[in-house]
N, C-alpha and C positions, 0 to 999 in steps of 0.2 A: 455424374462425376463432379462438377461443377459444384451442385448441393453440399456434398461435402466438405470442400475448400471453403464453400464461405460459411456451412456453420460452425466449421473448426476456428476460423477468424473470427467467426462472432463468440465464441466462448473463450478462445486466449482473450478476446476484447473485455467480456465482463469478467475475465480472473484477474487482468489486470485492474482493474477497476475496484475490484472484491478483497484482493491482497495490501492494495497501495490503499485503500481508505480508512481501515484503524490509523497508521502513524500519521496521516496528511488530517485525520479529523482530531487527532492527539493534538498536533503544532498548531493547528486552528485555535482551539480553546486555549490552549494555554499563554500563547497569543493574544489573545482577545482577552483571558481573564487579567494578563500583566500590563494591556495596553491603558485599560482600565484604570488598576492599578496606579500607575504610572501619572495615568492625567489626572488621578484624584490625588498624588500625593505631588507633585509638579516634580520626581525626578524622570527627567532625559538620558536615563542610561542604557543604550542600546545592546551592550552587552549583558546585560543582565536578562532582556528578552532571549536574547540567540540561544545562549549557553541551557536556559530550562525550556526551552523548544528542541534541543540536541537532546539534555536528557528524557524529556520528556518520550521524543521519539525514538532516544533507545532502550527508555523501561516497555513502550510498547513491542519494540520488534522482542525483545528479550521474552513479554510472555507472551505473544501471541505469534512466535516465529513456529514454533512447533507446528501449529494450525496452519500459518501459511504455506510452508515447508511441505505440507503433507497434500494440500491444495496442486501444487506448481507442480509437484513431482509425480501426482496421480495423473496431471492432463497432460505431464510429457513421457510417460507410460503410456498414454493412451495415442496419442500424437505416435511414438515411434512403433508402435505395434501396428498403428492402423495403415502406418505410411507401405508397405510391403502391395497390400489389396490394393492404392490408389496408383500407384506406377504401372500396374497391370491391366 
């Protein structure tokens, strides 16, 4: 009984990890490619980082929501059907 609590925590663990790394690897890069940017041209505008780090991460969830969506909702399917056998 035990086995199964913790391999259910270790794959909510790696779906969270699975779901959250397209937009956290989005804002990285674009990040990094404006910081760049930014020191080679010597403007200090901080907002202009933020705001294509927002869009950035919302053209990500926008197309890759579907996939995730389908991800989170198959392992809390899976989660509430299995949860019945585990209190037994």
């Amino acid at each position: 009984m035990e086995n199964v609590f913790i391999s259910a925590s270790q794959e909510a663990l790696i779906l969270t990890v699975l779901v959250s790394g397209p937009p956290i690897l989005a804002a990285l890069v674009i990040g990094l490619v404006l910081a760049i940017v930014q020191a080679l041209t010597q403007i200090q505008e901080q907002t202009l980082s933020m705001a294509a780090k927002i869009v950035a991460v919302f053209g990500v969830l926008y197309l890759a929501g579907y996939w995730m969506a389908s991800h989170i909702s198959r392992f809390a399917y899976l989660i509430f059907s299995e949860f019945p056998k585990w209190i037994h």
